[in-house]
C-alpha positions as protocol buffer text, in pm:
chain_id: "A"
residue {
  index: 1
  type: UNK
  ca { x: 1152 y: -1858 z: -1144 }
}
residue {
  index: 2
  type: UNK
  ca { x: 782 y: -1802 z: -1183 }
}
residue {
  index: 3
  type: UNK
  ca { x: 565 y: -2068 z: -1177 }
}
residue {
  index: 4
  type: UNK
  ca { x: 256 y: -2002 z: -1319 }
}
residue {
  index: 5
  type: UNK
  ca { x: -42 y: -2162 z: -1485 }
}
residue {
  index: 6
  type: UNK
  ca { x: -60 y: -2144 z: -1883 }
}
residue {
  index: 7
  type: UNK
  ca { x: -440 y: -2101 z: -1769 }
}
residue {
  index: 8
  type: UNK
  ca { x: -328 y: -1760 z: -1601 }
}
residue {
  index: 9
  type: UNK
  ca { x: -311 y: -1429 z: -1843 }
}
residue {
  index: 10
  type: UNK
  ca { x: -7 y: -1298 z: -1930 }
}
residue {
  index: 11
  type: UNK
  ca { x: 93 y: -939 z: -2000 }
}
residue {
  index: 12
  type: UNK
  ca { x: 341 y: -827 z: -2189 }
}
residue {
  index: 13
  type: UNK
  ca { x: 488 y: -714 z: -1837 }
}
residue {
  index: 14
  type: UNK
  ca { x: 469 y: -1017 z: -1674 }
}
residue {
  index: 15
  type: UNK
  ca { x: 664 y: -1225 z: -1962 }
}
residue {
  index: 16
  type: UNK
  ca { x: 954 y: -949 z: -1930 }
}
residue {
  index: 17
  type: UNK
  ca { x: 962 y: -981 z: -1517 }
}
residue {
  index: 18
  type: UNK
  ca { x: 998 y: -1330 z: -1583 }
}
residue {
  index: 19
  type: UNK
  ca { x: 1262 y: -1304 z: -1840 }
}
residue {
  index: 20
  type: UNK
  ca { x: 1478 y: -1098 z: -1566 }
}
residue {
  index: 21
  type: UNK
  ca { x: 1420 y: -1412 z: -1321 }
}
residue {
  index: 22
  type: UNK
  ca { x: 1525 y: -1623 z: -1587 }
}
residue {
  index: 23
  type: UNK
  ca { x: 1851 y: -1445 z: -1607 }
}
residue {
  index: 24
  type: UNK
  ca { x: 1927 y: -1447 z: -1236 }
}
residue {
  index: 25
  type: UNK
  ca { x: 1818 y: -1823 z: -1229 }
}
residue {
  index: 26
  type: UNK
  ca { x: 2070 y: -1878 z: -1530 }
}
residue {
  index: 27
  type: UNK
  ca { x: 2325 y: -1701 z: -1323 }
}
residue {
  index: 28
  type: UNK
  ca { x: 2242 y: -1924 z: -1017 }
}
residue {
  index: 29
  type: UNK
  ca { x: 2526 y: -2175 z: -996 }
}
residue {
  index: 30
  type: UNK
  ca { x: 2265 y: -2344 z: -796 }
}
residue {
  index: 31
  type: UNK
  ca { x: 2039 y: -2401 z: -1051 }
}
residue {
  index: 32
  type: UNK
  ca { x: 2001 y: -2724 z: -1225 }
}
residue {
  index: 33
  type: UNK
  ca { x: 1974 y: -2807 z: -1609 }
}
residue {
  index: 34
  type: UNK
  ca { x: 1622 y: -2940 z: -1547 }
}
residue {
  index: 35
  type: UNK
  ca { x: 1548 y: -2624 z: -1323 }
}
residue {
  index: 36
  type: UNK
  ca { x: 1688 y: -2383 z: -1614 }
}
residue {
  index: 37
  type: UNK
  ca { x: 1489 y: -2598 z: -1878 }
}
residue {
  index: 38
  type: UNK
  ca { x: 1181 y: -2623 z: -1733 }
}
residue {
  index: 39
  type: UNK
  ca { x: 1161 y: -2184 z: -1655 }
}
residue {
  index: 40
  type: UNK
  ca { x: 1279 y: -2167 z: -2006 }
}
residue {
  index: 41
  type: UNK
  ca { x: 950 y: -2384 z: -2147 }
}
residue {
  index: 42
  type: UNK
  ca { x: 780 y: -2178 z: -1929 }
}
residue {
  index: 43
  type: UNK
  ca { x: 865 y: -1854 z: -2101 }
}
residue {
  index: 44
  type: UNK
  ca { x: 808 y: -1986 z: -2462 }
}
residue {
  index: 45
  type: UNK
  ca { x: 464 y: -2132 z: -2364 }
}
residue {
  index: 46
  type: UNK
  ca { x: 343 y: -1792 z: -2194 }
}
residue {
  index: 47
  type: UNK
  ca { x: 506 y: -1572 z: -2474 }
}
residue {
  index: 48
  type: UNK
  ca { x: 277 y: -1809 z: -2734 }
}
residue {
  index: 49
  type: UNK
  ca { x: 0 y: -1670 z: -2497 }
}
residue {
  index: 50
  type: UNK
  ca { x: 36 y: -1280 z: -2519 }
}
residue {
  index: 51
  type: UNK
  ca { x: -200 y: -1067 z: -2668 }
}
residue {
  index: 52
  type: UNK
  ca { x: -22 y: -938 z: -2960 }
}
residue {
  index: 53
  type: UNK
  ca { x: -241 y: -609 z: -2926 }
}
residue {
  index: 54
  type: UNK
  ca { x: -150 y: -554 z: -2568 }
}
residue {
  index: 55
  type: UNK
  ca { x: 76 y: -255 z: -2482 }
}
residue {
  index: 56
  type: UNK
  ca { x: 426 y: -370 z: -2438 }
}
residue {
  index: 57
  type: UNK
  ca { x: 407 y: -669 z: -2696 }
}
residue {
  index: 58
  type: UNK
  ca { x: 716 y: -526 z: -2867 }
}
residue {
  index: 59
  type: UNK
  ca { x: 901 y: -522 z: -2561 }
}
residue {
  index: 60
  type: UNK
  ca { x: 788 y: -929 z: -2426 }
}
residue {
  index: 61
  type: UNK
  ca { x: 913 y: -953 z: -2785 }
}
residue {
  index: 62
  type: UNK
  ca { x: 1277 y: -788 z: -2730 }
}
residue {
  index: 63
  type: UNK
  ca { x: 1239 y: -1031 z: -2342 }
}
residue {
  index: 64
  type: UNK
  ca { x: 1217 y: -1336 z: -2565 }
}
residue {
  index: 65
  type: UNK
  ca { x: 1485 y: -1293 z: -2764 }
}
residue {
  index: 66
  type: UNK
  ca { x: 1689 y: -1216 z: -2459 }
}
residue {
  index: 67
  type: UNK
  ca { x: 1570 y: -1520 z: -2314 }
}
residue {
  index: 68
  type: UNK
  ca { x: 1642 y: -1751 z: -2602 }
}
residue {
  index: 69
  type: UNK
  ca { x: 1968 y: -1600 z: -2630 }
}
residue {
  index: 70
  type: UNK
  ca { x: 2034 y: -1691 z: -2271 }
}
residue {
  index: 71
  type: UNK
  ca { x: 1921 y: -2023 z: -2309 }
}
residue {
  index: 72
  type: UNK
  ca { x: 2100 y: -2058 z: -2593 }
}
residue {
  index: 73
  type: UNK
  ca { x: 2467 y: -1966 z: -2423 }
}
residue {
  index: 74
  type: UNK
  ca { x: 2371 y: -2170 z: -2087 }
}
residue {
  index: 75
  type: UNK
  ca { x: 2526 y: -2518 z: -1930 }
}
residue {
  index: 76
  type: UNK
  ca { x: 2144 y: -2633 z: -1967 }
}
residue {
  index: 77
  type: UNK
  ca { x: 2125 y: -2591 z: -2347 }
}
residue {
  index: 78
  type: UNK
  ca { x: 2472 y: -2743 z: -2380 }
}
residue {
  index: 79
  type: UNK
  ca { x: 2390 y: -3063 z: -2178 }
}
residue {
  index: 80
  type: UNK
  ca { x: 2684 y: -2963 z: -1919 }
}
């Protein structure tokens, strides 16, 4: 799960490429809640920094519904 600095830019690139790590982390059994919770902050906080004029910005769009989808349907969200 990517770890980086809300002082960092994102692309609309980047956001997706975490999204995809956010999916493999979800299907971690490893993974804990706080884990889970924390990458998924992580993704809504960088998504709030795209560039809506950047090329791509429809599909970090499509990424964050994905990833609030999968957040959504995982142990984390349900407290499990």
């Amino acid at each position: 799960m990517n770890r980086q600095d809300l002082g960092q830019v994102v692309t609309p690139t980047s956001l997706v490429s975490e999204v995809r790590e956010f999916r493999a982390a979800i299907a971690n059994p490893r993974r804990s809640a706080d884990e889970i919770r924390h990458a998924y902050g992580l993704i809504v906080n960088h998504a709030h920094n795209l560039n809506p004029h950047a090329p791509g910005f429809e599909w970090a769009g499509v990424a964050l519904k994905e990833a609030a989808c999968l957040w959504l349907d995982s142990k984390a969200f349900r407290g499990h």
